[in-house]
C-alpha positions in Angstrom: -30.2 -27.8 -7.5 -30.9 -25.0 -5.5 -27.7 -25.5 -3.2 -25.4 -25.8 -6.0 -26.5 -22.9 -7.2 -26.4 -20.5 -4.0 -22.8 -22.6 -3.5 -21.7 -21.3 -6.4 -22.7 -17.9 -5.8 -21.3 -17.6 -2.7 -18.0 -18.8 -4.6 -18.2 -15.5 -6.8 -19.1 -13.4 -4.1 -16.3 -14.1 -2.2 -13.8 -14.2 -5.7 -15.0 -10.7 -5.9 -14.2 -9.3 -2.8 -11.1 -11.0 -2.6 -10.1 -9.5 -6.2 -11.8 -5.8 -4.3 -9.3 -6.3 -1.4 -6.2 -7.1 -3.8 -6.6 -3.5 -5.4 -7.2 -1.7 -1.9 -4.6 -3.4 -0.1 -1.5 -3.6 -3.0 -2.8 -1.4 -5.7 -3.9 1.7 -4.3 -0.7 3.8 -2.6 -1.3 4.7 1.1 0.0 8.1 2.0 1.7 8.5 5.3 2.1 11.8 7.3 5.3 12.1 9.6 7.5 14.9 10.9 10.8 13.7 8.9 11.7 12.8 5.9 12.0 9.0 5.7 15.1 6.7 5.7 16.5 3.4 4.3 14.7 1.6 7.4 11.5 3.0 6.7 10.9 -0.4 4.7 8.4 -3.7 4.4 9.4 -4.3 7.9 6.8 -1.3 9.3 4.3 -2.2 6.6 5.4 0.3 3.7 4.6 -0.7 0.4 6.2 0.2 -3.1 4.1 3.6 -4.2 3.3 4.4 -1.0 3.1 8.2 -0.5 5.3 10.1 2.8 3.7 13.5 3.3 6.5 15.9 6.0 4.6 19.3 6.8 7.3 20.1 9.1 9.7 20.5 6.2 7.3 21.0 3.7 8.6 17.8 1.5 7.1 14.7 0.3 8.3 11.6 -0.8 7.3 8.2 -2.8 8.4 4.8 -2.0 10.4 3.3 -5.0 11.4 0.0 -3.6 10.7 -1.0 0.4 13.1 -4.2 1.0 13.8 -4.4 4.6 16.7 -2.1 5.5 17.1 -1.0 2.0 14.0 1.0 1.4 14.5 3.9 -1.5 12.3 6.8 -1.3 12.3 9.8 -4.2 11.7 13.1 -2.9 8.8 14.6 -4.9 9.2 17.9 -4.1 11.5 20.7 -5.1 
């Protein structure tokens, strides 16, 4: 009885991070600082993610990732 219980707990544990990693990893936009604006290649294929953040201090611009297919990517310019 004792086994099945601390099996089962282990189960939930492990549920719960899992469910913890899904909001870190696709939930929860990353911001990215670089020294250009970015470009249709700046896609899925380099690890960008839809709502991902592009922070360019050299220009003083910054930009959200609207869609990141590879070679396709669309990124909207959130600054003036």
């Amino acid at each position: 009885m004792l086994f099945h219980a601390s099996v089962r707990s282990l189960i939930e544990v492990r549920q719960a991070l899992q469910a913890i990693q899904r909001i870190f990893l696709t939930e929860i936009p990353r911001v990215w600082l670089k020294t250009a604006a970015p470009g249709v290649n700046d896609d899925e294929t380099k690890g960008y993610r839809a709502g991902d953040r592009w922070i360019d201090p050299t220009n003083k611009d910054a930009y959200a990732a609207i869609k990141v297919p590879a070679g396709s990517a669309v990124w909207k310019k959130t600054t003036p």
